[in-house]
N, C-alpha and C positions, 0 to 999 in steps of 0.2 A: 483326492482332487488336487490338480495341479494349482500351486496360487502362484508358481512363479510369473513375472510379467514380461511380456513379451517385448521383444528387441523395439524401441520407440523408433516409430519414421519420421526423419527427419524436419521431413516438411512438419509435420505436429509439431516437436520441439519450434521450429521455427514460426511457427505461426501463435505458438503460446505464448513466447517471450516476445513476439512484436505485439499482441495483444497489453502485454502488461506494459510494453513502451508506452503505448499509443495511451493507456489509462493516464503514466506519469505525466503523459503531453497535455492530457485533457486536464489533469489536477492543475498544472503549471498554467495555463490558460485560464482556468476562472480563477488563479489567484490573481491575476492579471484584470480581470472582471472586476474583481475586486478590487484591487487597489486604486483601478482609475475611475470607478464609483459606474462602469458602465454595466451594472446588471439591470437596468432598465432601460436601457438604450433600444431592447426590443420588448416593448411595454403589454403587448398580447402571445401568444402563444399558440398553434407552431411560427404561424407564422411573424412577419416581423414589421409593423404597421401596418397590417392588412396586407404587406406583400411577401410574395417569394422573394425577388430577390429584396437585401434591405436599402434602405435611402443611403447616399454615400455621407454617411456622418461618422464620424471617430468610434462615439459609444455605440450606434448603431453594429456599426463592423464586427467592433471587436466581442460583443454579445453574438454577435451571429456565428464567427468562428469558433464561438465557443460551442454552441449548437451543434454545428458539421460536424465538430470533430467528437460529439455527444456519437451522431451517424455512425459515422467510422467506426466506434467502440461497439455501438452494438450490434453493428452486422459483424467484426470481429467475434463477439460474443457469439451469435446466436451461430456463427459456421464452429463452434466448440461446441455448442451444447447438442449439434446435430451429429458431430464426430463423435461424441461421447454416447449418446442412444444409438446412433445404427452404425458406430463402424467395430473392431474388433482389435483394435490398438490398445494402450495402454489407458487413451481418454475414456473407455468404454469403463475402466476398473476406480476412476477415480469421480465417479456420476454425481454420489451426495456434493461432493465440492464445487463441479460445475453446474450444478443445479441452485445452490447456496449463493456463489456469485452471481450468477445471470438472473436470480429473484432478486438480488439487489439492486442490480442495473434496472430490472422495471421501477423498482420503488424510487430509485435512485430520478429515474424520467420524469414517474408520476410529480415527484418530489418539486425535481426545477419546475414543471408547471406551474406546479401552486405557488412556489416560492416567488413566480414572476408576476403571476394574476394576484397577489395578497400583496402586492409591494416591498416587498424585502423586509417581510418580519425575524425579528432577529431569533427566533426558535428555529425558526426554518432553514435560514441560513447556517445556523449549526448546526442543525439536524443532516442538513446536505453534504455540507464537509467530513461529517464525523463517518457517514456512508461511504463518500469518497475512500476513506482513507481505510475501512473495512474492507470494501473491496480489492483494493490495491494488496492488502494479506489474504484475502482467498487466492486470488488467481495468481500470486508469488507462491504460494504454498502448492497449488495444482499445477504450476512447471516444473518446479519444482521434484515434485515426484516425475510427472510426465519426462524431463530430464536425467534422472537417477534409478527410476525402477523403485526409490526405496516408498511403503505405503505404511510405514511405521516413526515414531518422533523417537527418536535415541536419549538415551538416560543421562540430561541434565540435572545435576543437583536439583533435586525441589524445589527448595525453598528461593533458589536463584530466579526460578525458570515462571514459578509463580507472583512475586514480587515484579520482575518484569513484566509480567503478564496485566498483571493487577491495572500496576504503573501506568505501561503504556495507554490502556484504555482510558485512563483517567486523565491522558495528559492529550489524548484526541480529543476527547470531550470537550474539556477546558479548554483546549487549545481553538477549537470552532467555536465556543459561545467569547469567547475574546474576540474572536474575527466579527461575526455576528451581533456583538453589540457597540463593537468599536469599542473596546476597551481596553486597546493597545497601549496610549499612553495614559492611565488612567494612574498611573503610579510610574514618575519618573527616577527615584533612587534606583539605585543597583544594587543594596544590600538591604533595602527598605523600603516602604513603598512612603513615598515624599510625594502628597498628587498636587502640593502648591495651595490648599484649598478650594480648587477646582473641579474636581473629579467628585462625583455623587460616590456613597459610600460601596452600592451594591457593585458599581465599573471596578473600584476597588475589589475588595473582596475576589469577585471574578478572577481579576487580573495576577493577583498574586495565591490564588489558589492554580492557578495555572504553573506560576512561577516554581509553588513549591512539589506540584504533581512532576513537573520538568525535572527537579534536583532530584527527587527518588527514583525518577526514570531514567536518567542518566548514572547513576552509581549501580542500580539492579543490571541495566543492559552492559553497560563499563565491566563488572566481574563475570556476567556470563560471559561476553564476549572473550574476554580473559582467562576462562576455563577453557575455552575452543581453542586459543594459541595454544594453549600448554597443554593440551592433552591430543591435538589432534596432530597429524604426522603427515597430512595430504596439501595437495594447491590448494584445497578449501578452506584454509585456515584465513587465504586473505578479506574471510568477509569477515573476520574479527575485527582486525586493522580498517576494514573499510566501517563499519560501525562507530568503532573510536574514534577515526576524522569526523565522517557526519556526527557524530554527537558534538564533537570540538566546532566543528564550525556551525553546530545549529546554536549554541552558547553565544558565539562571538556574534551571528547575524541578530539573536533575538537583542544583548544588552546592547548594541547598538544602535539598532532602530529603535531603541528607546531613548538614546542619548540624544540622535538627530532627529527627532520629532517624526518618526514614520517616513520615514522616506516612500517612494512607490519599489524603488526597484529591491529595495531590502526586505518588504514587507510580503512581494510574491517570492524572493528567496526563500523567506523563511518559511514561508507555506511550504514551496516545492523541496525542501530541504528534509522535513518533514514527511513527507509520502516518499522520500529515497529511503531517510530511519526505519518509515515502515517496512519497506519491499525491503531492506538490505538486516532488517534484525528478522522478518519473518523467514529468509531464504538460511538466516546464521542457526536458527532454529531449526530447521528442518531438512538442512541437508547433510545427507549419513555421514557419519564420520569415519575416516579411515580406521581407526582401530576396531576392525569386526563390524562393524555397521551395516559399510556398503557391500553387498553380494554381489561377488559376481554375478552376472545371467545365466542361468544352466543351462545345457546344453540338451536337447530331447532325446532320452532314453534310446540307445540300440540296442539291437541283438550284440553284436560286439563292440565296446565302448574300447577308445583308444588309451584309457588308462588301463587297465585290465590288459592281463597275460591271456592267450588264446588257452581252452582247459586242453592238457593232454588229448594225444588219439590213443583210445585204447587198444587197438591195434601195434 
């Protein structure tokens, strides 16, 4: 059986990595939701006071734009999951994945529903984030390949690659139940958590279990990343270095929005900052490395192949 993958069309590449824009665009927008407290600006669901279009209100608006561009994503989605069952491209070879993300985007739908009809209970609200930010690593990992041909994870040190692993999950998690319960400033120190006597113990807790998931998730991703400079030899190495800044500046935006009392525009930074981390350490992960990794595309078998000597005429 042939497993090699076939030459990707173009438009597929193009149409996978605009999908994965379009997710970053829609993370960056309900951080936005969030921070300006308009997630109930459209208080029923689909629709938005009983109407199609919504009332011209600030929270209104910006609740609803976050809706369309909910739209956008998943007719994006569902034109991949139909590439992937009936066409014969490379989307056809990588199916459990697009099947994996696209059941997330339902749950992910179901999810905002409830979240809006329940009034913004803070389980949900990190339950929806934490999906967000799952999904954003499927479908970086499935252009990934769709991008590269490659349908294999190359040999990171273990113990690095796990520890990352671990990490990051733990620091999504935490990272939505802090959004989710407002427990951003709930511990103003920078090297300790100082809540002034204000902050109920469990905001605590929260807040700097987040803190200290972030420090092992940044030293875990910091040395993979740093195995990737040093051993790889290709242009792909620049997602190492693009890791390292996003980790640097998602450090500098989080202790600062602590410093200035949350600001609005720091606090959708650090969300969207966040879902770059993910898509740019899930692509550091998975894309082949020069040294042997990445394969060429073979070329289909001839009767006479142009490396090969023609056999003598016996004659």
């Amino acid at each position: 059986m042939n497993n090699v993958l076939k030459r990707p069309d173009t438009k597929v590449k193009w149409i996978m990595w605009s999908v994965v824009s379009l997710a970053l665009i829609h993370i960056l927008w309900g951080a936005v939701v969030r921070a300006t407290g308009s997630g109930l600006g459209c208080p029923d669901w689909p629709l938005c006071s009983g109407q199609v279009i919504p009332p011209f209100e600030t929270a209104a608006v910006i609740e609803f734009v976050h809706r369309f561009l909910a739209l956008f994503l998943t007719v994006g989605v569902i034109w991949v999951l139909v590439k992937a069952w009936f066409g014969q491209g490379r989307l056809s070879q990588i199916r459990p994945i697009v099947l994996a993300f696209a059941s997330l985007l339902v749950v992910q739908i179901v999810l905002g529903a409830v979240t809006v009809l329940t009034e913004l209970p803070a389980l949900l609200v990190g339950s929806h984030l934490t999906i967000s930010m799952l999904f954003i690593a499927l479908m970086v990992m499935g252009a990934v390949q769709v991008q590269t041909g490659s349908l294999s994870v190359h040999a990171f040190p273990k113990w690095r690659g796990i520890a990352a692993l671990l990490a990051g999950l733990l620091v999504v998690v935490s990272g939505a139940f802090v959004v989710g319960m407002s427990a951003g400033i709930a511990c103003h120190g920078i090297f300790s958590c100082d809540s002034g006597g204000g902050s109920p113990r469990l905001l605590q807790e929260v807040h700097m279990g987040h803190r200290y998931a972030a420090y092992v998730f940044t030293i875990a991703l910091t040395l993979l990343a740093g195995w990737r400079l040093r051993v790889d030899k290709s242009n792909a190495k620049f997602l190492g270095i693009l890791v390292i800044a996003l980790l640097a500046l998602q450090i500098t935006l989080g202790f600062t929005q602590v410093l200035l009392g949350l600001p609005e525009a720091l606090r959708v930074g650090h969300v969207f900052t966040a879902a770059l981390i993910m898509a740019a350490a899930t692509a550091l992960f998975f894309w082949p490395l020069a040294r042997g990794a990445e394969q060429p595309i073979a070329a289909v078998a001839t009767e006479a192949s142009p490396t090969q000597s023609p056999a003598p005429d016996p004659a």
